[in-house]
Biotite code that builds the C-alpha atoms (Angstrom):
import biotite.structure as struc

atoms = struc.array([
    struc.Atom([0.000, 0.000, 0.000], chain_id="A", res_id=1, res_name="UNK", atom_name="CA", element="C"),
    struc.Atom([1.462, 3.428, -0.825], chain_id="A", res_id=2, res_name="UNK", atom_name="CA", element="C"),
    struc.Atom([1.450, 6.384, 1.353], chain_id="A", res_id=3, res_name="UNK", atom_name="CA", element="C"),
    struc.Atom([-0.586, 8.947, -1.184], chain_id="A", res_id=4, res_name="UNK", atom_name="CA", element="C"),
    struc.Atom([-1.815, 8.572, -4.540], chain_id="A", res_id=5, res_name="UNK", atom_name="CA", element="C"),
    struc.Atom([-2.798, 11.615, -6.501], chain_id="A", res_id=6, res_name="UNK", atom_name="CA", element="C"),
    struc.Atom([-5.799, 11.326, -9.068], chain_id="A", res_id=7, res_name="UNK", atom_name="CA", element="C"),
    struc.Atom([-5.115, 13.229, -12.039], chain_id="A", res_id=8, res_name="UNK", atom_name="CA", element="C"),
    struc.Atom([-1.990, 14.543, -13.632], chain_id="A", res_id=9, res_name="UNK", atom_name="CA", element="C"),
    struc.Atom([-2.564, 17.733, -14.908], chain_id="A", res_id=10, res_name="UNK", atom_name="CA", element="C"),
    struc.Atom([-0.379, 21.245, -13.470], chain_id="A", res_id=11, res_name="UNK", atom_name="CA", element="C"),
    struc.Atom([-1.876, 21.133, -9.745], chain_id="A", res_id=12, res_name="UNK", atom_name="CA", element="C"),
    struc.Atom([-1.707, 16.932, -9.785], chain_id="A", res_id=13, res_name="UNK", atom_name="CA", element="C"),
    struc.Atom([1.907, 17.007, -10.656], chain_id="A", res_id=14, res_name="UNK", atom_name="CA", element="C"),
    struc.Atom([3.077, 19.773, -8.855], chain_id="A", res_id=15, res_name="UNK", atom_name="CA", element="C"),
    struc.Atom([1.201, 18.474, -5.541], chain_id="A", res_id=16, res_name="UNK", atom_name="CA", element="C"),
    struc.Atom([3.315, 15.168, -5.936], chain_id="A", res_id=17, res_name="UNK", atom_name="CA", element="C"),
    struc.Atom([6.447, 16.751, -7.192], chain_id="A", res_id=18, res_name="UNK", atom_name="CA", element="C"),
    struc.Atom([6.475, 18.330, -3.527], chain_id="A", res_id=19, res_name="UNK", atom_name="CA", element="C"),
    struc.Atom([5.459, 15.167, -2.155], chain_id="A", res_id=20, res_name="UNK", atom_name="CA", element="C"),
    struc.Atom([7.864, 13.038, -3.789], chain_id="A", res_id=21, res_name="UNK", atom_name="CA", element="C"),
    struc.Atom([10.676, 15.017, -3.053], chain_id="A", res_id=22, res_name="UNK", atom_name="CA", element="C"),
    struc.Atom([9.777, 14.960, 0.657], chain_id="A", res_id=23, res_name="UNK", atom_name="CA", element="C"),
    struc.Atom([10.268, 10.956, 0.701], chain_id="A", res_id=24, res_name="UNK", atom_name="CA", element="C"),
    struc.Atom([7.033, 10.029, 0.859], chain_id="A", res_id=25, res_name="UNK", atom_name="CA", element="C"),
    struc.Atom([5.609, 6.768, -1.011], chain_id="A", res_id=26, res_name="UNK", atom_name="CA", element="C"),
    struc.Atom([3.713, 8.564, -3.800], chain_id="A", res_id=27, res_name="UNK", atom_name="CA", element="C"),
    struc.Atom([1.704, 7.370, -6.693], chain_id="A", res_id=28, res_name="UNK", atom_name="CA", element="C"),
    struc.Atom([0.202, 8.916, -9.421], chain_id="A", res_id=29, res_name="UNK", atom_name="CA", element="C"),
    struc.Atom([-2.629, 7.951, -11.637], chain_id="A", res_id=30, res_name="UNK", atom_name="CA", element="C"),
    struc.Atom([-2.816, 9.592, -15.124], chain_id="A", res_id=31, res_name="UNK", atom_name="CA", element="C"),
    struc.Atom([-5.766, 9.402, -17.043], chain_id="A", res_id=32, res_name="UNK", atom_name="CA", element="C"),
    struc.Atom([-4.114, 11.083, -19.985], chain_id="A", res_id=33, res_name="UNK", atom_name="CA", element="C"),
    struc.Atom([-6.984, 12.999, -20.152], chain_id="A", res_id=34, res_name="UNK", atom_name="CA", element="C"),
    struc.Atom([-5.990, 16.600, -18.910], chain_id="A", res_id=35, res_name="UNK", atom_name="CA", element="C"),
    struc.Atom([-6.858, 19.075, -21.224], chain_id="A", res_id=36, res_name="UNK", atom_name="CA", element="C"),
    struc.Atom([-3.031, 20.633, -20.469], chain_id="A", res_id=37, res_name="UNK", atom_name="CA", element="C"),
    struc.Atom([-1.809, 18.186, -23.081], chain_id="A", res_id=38, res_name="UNK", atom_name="CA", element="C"),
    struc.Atom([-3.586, 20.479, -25.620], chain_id="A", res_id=39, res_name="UNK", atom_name="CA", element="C"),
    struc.Atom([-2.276, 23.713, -24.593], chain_id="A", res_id=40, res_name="UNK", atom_name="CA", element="C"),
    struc.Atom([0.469, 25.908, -25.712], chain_id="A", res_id=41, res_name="UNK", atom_name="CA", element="C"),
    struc.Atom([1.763, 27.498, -22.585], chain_id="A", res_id=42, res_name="UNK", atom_name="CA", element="C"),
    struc.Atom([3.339, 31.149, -23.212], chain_id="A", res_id=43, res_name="UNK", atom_name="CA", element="C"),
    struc.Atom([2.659, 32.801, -19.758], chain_id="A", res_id=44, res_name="UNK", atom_name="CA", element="C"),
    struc.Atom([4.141, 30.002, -18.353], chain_id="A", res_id=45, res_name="UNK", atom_name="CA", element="C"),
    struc.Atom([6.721, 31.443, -15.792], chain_id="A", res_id=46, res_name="UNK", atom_name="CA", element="C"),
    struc.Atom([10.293, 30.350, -17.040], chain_id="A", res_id=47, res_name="UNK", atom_name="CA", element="C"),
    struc.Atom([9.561, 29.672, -20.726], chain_id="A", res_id=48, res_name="UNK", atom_name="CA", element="C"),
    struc.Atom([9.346, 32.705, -22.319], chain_id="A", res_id=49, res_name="UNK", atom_name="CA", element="C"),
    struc.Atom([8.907, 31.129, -25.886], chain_id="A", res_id=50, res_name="UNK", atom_name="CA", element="C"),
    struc.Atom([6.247, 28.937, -24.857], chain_id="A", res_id=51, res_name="UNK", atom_name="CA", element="C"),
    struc.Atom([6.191, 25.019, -23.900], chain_id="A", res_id=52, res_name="UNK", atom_name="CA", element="C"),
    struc.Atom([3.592, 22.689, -25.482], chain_id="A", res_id=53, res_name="UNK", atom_name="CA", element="C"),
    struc.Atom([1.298, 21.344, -22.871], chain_id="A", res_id=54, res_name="UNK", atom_name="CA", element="C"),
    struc.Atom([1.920, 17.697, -23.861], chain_id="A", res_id=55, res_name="UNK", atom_name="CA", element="C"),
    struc.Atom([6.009, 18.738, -22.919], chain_id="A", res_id=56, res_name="UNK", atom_name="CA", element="C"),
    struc.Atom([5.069, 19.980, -19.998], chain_id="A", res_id=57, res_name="UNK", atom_name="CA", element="C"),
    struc.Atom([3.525, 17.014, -18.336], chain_id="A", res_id=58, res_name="UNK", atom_name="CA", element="C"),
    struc.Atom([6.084, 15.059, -19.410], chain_id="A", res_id=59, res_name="UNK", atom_name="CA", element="C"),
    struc.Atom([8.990, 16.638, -17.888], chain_id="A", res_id=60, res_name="UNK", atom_name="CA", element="C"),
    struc.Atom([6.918, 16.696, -14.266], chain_id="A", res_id=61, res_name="UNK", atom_name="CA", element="C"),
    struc.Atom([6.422, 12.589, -14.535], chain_id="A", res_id=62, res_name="UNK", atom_name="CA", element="C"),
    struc.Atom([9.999, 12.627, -15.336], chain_id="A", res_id=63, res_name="UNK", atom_name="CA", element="C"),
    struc.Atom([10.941, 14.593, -12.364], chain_id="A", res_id=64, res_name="UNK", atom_name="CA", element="C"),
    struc.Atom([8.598, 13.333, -10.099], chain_id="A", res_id=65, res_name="UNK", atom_name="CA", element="C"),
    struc.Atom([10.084, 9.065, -10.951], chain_id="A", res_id=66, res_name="UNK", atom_name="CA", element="C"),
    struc.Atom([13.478, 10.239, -10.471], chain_id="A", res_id=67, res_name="UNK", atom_name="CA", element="C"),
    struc.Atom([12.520, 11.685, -7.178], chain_id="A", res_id=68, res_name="UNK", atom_name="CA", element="C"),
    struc.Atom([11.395, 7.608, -6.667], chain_id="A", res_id=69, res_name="UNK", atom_name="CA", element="C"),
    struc.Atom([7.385, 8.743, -7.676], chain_id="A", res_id=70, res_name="UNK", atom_name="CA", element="C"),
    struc.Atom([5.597, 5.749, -9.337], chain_id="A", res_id=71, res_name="UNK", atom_name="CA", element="C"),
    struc.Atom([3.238, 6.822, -12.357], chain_id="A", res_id=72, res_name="UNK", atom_name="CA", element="C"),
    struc.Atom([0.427, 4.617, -12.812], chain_id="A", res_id=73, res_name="UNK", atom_name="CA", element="C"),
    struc.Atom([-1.472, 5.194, -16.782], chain_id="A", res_id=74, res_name="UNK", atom_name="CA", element="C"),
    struc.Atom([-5.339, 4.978, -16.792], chain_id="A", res_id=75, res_name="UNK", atom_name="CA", element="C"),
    struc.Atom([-8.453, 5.927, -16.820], chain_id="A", res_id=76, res_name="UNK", atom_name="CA", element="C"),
    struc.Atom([-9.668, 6.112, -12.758], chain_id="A", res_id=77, res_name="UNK", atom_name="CA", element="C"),
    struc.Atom([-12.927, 4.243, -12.998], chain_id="A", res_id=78, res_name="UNK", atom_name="CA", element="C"),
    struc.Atom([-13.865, 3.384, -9.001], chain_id="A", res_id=79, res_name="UNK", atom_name="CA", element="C"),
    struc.Atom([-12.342, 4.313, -5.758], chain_id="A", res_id=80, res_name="UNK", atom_name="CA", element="C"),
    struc.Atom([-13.558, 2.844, -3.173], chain_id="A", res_id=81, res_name="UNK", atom_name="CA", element="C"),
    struc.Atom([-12.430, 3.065, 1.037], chain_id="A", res_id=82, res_name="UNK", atom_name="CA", element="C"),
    struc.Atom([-11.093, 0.129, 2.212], chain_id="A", res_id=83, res_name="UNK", atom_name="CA", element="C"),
    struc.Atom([-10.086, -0.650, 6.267], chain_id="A", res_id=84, res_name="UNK", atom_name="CA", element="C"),
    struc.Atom([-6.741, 0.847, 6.112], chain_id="A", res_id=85, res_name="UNK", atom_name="CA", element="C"),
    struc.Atom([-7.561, 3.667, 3.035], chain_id="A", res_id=86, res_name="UNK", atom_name="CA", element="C"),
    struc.Atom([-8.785, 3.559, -0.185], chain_id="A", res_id=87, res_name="UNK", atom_name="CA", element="C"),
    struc.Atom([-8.151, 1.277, -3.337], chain_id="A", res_id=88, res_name="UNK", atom_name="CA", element="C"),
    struc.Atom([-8.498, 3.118, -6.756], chain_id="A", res_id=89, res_name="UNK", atom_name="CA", element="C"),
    struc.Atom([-9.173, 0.691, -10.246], chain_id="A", res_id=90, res_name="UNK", atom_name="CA", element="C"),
    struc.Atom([-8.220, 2.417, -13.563], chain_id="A", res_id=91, res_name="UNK", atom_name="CA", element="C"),
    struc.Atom([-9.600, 1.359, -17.101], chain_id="A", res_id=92, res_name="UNK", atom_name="CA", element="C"),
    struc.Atom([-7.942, -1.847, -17.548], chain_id="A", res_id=93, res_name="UNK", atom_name="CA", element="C"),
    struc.Atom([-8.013, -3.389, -13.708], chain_id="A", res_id=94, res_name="UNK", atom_name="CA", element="C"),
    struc.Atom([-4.560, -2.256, -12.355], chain_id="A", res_id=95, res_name="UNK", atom_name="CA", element="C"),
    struc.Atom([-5.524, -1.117, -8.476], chain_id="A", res_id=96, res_name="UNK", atom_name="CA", element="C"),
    struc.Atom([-3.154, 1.389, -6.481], chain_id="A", res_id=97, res_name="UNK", atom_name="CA", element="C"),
    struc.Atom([-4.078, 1.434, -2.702], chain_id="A", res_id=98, res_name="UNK", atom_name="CA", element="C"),
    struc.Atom([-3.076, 4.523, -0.432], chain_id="A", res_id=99, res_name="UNK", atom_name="CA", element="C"),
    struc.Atom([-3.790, 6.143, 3.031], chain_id="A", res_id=100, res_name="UNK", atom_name="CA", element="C"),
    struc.Atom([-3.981, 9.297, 1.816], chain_id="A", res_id=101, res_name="UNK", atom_name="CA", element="C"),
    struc.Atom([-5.699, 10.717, -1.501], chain_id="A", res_id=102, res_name="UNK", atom_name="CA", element="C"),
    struc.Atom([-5.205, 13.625, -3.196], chain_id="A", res_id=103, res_name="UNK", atom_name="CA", element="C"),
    struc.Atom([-8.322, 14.693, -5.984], chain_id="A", res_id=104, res_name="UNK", atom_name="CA", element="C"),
    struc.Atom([-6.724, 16.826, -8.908], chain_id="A", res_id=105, res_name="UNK", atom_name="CA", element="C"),
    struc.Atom([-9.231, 15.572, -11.338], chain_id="A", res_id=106, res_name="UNK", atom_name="CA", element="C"),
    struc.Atom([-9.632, 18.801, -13.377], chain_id="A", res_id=107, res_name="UNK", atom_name="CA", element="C"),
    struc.Atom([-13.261, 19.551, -14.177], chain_id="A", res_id=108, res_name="UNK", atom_name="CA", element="C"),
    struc.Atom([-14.350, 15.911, -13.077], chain_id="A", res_id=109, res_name="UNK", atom_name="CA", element="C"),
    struc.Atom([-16.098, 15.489, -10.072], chain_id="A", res_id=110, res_name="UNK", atom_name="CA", element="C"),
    struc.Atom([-16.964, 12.055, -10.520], chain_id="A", res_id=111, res_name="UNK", atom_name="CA", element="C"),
    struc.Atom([-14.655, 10.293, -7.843], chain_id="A", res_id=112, res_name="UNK", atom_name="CA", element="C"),
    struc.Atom([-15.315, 12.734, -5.621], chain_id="A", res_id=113, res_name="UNK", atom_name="CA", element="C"),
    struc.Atom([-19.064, 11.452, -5.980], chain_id="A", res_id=114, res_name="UNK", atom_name="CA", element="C"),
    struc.Atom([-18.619, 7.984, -5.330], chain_id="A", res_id=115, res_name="UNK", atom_name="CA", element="C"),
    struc.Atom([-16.976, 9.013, -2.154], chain_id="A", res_id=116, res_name="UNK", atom_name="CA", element="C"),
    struc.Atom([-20.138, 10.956, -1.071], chain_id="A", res_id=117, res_name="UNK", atom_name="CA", element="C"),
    struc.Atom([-17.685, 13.904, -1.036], chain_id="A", res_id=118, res_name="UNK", atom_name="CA", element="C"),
    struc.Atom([-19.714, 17.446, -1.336], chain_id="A", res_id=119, res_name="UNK", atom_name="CA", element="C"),
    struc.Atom([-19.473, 19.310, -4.338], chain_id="A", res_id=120, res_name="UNK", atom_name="CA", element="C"),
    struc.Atom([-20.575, 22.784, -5.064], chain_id="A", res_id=121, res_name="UNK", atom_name="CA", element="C"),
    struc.Atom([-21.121, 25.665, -7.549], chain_id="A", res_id=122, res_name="UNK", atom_name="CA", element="C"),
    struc.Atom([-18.161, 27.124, -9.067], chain_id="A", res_id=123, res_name="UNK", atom_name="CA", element="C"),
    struc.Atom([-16.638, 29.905, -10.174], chain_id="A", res_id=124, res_name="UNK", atom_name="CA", element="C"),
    struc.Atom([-14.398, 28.725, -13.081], chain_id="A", res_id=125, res_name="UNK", atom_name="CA", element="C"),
    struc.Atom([-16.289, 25.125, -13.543], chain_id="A", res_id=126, res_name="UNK", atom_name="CA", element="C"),
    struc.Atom([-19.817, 24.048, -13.191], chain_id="A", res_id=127, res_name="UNK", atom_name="CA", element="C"),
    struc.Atom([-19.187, 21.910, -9.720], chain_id="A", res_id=128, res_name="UNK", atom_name="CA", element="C"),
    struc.Atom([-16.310, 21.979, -7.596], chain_id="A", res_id=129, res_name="UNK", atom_name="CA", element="C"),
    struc.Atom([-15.173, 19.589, -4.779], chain_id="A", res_id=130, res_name="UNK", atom_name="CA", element="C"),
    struc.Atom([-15.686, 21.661, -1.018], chain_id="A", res_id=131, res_name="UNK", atom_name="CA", element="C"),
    struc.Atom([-12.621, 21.722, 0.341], chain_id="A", res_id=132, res_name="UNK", atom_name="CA", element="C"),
    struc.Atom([-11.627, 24.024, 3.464], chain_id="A", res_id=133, res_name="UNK", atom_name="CA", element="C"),
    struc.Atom([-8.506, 26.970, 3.793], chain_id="A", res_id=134, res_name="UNK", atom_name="CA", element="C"),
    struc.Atom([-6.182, 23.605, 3.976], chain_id="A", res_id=135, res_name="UNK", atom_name="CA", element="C"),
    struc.Atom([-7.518, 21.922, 0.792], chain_id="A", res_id=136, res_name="UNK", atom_name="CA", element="C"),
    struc.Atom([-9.359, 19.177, 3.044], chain_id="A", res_id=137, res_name="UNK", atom_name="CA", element="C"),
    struc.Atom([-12.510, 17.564, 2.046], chain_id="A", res_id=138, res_name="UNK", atom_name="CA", element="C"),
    struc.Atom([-14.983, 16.401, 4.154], chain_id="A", res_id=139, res_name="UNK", atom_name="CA", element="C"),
    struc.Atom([-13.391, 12.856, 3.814], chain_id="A", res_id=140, res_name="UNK", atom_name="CA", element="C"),
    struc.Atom([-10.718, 12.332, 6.391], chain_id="A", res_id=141, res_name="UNK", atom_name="CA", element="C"),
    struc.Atom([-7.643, 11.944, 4.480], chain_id="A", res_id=142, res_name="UNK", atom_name="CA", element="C"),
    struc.Atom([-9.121, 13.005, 1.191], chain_id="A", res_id=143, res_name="UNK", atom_name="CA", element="C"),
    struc.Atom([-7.468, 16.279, -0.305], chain_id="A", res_id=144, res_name="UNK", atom_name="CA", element="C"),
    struc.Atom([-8.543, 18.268, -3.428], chain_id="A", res_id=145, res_name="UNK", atom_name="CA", element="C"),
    struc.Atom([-6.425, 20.548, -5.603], chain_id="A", res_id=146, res_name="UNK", atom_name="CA", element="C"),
    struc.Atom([-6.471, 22.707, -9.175], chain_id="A", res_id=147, res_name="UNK", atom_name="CA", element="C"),
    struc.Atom([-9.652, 23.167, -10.832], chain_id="A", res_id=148, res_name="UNK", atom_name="CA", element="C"),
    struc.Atom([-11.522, 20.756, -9.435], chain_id="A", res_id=149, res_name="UNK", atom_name="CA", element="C"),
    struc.Atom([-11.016, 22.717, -5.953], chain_id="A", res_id=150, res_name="UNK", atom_name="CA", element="C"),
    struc.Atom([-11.728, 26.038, -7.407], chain_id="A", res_id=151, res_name="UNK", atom_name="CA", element="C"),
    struc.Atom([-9.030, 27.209, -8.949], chain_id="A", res_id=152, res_name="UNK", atom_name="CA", element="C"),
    struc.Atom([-8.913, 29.383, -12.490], chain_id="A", res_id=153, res_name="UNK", atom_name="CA", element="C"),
    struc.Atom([-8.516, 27.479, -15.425], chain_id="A", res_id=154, res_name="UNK", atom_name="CA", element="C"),
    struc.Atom([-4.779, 28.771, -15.979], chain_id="A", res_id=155, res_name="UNK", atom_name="CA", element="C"),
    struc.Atom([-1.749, 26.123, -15.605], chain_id="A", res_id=156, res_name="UNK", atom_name="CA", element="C"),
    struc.Atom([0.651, 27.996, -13.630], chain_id="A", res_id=157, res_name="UNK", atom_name="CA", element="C"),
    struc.Atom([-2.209, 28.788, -10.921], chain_id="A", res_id=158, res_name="UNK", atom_name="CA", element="C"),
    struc.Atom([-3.201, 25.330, -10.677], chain_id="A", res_id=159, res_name="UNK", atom_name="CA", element="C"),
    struc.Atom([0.245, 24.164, -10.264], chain_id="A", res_id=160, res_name="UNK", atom_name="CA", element="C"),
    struc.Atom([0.812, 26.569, -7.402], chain_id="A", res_id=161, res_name="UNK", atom_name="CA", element="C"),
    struc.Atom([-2.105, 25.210, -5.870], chain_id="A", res_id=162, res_name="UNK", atom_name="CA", element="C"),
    struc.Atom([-1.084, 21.681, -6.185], chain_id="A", res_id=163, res_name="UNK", atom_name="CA", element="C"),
    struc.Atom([1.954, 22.892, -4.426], chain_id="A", res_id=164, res_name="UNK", atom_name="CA", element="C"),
    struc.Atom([-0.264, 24.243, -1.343], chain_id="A", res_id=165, res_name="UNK", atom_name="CA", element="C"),
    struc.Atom([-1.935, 21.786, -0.680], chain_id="A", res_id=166, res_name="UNK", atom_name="CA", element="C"),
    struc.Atom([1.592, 19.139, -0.762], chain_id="A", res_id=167, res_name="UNK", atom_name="CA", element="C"),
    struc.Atom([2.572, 21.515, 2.010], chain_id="A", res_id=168, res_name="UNK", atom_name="CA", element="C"),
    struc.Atom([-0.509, 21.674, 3.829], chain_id="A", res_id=169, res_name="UNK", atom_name="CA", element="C"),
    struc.Atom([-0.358, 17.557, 3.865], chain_id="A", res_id=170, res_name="UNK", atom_name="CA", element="C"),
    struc.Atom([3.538, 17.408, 4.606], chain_id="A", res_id=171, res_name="UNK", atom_name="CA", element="C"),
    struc.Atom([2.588, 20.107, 7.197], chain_id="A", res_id=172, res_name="UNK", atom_name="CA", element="C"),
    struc.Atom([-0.606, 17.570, 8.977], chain_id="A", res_id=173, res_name="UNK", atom_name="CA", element="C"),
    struc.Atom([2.277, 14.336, 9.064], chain_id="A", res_id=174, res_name="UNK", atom_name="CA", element="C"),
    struc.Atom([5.229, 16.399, 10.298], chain_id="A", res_id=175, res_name="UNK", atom_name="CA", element="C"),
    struc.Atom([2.869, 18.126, 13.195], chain_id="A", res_id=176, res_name="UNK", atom_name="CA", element="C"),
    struc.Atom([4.285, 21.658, 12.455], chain_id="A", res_id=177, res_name="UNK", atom_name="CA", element="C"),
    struc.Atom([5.066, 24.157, 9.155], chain_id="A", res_id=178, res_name="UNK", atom_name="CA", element="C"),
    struc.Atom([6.808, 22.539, 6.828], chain_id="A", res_id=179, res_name="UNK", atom_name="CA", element="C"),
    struc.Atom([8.992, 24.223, 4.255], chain_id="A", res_id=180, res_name="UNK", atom_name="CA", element="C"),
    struc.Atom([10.925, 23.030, 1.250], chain_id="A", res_id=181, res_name="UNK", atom_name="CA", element="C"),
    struc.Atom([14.091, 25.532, 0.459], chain_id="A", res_id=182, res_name="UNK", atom_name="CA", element="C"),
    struc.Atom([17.054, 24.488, -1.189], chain_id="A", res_id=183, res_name="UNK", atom_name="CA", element="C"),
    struc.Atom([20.057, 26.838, -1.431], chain_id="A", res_id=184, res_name="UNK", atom_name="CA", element="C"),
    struc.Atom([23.020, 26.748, -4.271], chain_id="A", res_id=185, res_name="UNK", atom_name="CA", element="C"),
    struc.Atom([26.151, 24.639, -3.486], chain_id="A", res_id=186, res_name="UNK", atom_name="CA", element="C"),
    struc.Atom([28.419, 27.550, -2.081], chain_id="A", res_id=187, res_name="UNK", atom_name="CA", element="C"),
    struc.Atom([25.853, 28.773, 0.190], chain_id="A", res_id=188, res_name="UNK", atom_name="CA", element="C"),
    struc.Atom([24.707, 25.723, 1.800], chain_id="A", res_id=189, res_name="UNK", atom_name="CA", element="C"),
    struc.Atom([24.611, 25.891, 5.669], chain_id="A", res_id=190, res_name="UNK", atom_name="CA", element="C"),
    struc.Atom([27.340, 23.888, 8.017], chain_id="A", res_id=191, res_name="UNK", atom_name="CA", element="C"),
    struc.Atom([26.424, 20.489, 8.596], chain_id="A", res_id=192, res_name="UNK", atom_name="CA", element="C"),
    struc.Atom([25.186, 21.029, 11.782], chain_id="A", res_id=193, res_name="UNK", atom_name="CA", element="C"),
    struc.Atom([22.390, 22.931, 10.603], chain_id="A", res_id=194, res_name="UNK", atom_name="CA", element="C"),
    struc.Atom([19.286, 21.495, 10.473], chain_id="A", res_id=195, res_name="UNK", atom_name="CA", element="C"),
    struc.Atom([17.020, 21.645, 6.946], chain_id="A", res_id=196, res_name="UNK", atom_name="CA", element="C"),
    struc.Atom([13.964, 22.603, 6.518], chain_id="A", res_id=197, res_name="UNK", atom_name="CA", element="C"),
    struc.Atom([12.598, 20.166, 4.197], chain_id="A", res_id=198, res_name="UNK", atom_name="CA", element="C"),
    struc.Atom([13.433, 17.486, 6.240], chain_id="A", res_id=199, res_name="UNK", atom_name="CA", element="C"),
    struc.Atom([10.444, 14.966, 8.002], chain_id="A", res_id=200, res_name="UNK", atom_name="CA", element="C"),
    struc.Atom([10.548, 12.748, 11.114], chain_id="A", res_id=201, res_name="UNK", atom_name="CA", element="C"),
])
């Protein structure tokens, strides 16, 4: 069973486990290949001032997010369902991923967050949106929601910061305290006996 697996990997899905990956902790992610990301051509995309195809983008965050030790798991989410010790999600062709934790970044699809009897509500930038509180909670204990399907505008770079927030706000609940991720260029790296700040009991 892995620690987290994050449904959907569009901008907020991949930055949430980018964050989470990199923070050691046993992350899967399922990718529908559906995110409508794939189809954009990104030129207010901070850092790429001639653009990136959408398609490009995704691909470079699954890269970075296995070599960080991330699994990727391809298909279509079909059921999730809560088992005793957390929740077992199918995809299109029967693989299963099971996880404590759960992170929803399911774009304008509110469909899993249905069969979990999770609230949804009117939106500003979609029809329906997944309720979520300040921390990107659901109602669901252990059930987090991120990017559009949470609220946010329909724009890439805002959905990847949000992804971002809410792998913070979750590193945040297992560490017991703030957690921060800041990593400094070789010459100005602290002495040893300084402790890090991205590091987790």
């Amino acid at each position: 069973m892995r620690e987290i697996v994050i449904v959907g990997a569009g901008p907020a899905g991949l930055s949430c486990a980018l964050f989470l990956a990199k923070a050691g902790r046993d992350i899967c992610v399922v990718d529908s290949g559906q995110t409508i990301i794939r189809r954009a051509n990104l030129k207010n995309y901070l850092g790429f001032p001639g653009g990136i195809p959408g398609n490009e983008l995704v691909a470079r965050g699954k890269e970075q997010i296995e070599e960080l030790g991330g699994a990727i798991l391809t298909g279509r989410p079909i059921t999730i369902e809560i088992i005793k010790r957390g929740f077992k999600v199918t995809v299109a062709d029967q693989q299963v991923v099971t996880a404590t934790k759960v992170v929803l970044a399911t774009g304008m699809s509110i469909q899993i967050a249905e069969q979990l009897g999770i609230p949804v509500i009117r939106g500003t930038y979609a029809n329906r949106i997944i309720e979520t509180d300040v921390h990107g909670h659901t109602v669901l204990p252990n059930v987090w929601a991120t990017g559009v399907v949470a609220g946010t505008p329909v724009q890439a770079i805002i959905a990847a910061g949000d992804g971002a927030r809410v792998a913070v706000n979750i590193l945040s609940e297992i560490r017991g305290s703030i957690y921060m991720d800041h990593d400094v260029l070789p010459s100005e790296r602290r002495s040893p006996s300084s402790k890090s700040t991205n590091l987790l009991p």
